[in-house]
N, C-alpha and C positions, 0 to 999 in steps of 0.2 A: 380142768383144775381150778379150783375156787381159791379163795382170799385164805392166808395160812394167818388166822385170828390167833391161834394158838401161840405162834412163836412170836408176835409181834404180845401177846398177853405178858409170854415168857420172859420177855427183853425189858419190858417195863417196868416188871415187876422185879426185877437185878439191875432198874435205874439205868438202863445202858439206852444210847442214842444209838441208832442206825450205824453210825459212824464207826461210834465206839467197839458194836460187835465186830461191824468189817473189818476194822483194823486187827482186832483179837484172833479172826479166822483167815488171813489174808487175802482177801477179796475187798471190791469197792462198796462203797455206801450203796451205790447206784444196784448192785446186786440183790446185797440185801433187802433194799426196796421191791425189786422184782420180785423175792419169794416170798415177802411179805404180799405183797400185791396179786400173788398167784400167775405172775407171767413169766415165770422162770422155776423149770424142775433143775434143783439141786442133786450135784452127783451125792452117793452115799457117802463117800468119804467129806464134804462139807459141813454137809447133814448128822455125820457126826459129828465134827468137831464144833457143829454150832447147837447142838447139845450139849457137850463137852463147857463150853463156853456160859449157856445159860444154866450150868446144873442139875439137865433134866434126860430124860430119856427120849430114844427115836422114837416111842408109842405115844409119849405125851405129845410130841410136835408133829408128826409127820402118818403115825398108823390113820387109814381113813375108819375111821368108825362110819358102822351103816347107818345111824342117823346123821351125819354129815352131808350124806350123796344127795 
């Protein structure tokens, strides 16, 4: 699992700090680091609500595209 560039694109671009999303989805900063970092698979249910959170879709943050791999 690689670096999710995407959701960390996502977060910036909605001005939100690491912090900010974790609090929004209830989990710690420290998490969100991890799945930004790629060293932590999010359950589906986080995954959406941290879509939910950034106004985007599960394909924009999370589908692996085969130019990705």
């Amino acid at each position: 699992m690689g670096k999710n560039l995407r959701m960390k694109s996502a977060r910036v671009k909605k001005d939100m700090t690491q912090a900010e999303l974790a609090r929004q989805v209830g989990v710690t900063r420290q998490t969100i680091n991890a799945i930004e970092s790629g060293a932590y698979n999010p359950t589906i249910n986080l995954c959406i609500d941290i879509c939910r959170a950034l106004d985007v879709t599960l394909d924009d943050l999370f589908w692996k595209e085969v130019d990705d791999e």
